[in-house]
C-alpha positions as CSV (number, residue, x, y, z in Angstrom):
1,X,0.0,0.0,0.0
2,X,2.8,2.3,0.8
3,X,4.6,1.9,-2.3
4,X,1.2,2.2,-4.7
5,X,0.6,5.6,-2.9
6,X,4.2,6.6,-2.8
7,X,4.3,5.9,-7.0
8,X,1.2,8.0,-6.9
9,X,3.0,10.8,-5.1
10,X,5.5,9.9,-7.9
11,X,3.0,10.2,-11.1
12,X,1.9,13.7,-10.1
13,X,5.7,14.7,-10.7
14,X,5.8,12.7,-14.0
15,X,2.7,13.9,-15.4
16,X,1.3,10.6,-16.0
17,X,-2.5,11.8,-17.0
18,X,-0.6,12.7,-20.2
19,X,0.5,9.7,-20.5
20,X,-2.8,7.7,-19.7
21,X,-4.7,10.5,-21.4
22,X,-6.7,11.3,-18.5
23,X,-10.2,12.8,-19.6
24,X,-9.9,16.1,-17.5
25,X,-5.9,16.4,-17.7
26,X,-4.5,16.9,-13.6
27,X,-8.0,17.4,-12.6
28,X,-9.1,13.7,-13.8
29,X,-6.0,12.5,-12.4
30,X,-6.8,13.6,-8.9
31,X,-10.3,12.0,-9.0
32,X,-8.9,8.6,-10.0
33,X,-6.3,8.8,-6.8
34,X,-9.1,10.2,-4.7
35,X,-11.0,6.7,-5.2
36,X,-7.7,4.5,-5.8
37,X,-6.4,5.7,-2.7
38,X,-9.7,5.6,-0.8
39,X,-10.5,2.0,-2.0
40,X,-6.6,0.8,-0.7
41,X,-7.2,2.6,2.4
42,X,-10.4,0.8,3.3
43,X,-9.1,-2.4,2.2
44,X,-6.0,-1.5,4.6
45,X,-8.4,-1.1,7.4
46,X,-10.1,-4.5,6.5
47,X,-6.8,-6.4,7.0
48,X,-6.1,-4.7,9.9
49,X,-9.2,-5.6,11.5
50,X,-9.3,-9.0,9.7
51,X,-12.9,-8.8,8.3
52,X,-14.1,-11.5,6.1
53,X,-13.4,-9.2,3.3
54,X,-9.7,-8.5,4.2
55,X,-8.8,-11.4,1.8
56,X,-10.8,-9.7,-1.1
57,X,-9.2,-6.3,-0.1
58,X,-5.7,-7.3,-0.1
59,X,-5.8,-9.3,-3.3
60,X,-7.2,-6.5,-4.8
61,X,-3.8,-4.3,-3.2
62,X,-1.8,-7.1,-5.5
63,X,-3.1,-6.9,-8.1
64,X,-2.6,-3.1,-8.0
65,X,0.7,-3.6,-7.2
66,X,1.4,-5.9,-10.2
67,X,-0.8,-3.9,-12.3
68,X,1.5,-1.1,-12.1
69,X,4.8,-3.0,-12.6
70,X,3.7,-4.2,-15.6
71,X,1.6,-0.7,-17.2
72,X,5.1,0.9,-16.5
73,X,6.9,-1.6,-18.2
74,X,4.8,-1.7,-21.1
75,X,5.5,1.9,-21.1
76,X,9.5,1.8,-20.8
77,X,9.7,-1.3,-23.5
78,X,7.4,1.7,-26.0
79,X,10.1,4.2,-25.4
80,X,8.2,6.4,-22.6
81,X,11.6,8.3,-21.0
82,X,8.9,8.9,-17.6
83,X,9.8,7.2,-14.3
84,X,13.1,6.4,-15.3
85,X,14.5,7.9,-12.4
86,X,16.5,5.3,-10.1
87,X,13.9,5.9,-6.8
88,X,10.6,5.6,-9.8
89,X,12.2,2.4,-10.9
90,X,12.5,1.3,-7.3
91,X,9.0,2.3,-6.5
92,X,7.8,0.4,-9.3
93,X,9.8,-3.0,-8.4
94,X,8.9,-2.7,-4.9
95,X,4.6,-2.6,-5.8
96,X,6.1,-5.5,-8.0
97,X,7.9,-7.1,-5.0
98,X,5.1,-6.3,-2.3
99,X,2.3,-7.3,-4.5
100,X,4.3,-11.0,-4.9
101,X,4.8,-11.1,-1.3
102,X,0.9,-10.6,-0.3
103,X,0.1,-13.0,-2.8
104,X,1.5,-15.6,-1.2
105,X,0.8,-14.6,2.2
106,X,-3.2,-14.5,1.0
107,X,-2.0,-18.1,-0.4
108,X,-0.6,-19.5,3.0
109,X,-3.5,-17.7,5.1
110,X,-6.3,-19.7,2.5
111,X,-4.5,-22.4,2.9
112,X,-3.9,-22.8,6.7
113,X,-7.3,-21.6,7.2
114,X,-9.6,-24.3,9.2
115,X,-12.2,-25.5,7.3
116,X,-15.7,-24.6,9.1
117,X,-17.8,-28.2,10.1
């Protein structure tokens, strides 16, 4: 979660609604992160309360995370020079790396579950 907010933090200096050709330009940019960012937040409260729906919310988080590795490296392999900073690339990996790790953890935690009589 940090690391999809921090590259969000990130894609306001890059200008990435030009690259995504954001209807509304900045201003269509900043609804989108208003709900991304509200939907990881509530899914980060889920986990930490461990509601039934924490699984749902942090599978969703991964898929976010891998989501934007590979968007961005679609991007880099079609010649986009944006985020090509060393701390963007990092940002990038690590929603890559996270998003791996909370997929197996979701993974082990199905698994070990008990099964309800």
């Amino acid at each position: 979660m940090l690391f999809l907010i921090l590259h969000q933090i990130d894609a306001a200096y890059w200008k990435e609604w030009e690259m995504f050709h954001v209807p509304g330009g900045v201003q269509g940019f900043l609804v989108f992160n208003l709900a991304a960012i509200a939907l990881v937040l509530a899914g980060y409260r889920h986990v930490l309360l461990a509601t039934p729906q924490a699984t749902l919310y942090a599978g969703i988080c991964a898929a976010l995370g891998v989501g934007t590795c590979l968007i961005h490296a679609g991007f880099a392999l079609a010649g986009q020079e944006q985020f090509h900073l060393p701390l963007s690339v990092a940002i990038i990996v690590l929603c890559l790396a996270c998003a791996v790790w909370l997929l197996r953890d979701l993974r082990r935690v199905k698994v070990t579950r008990p099964v309800p009589a």
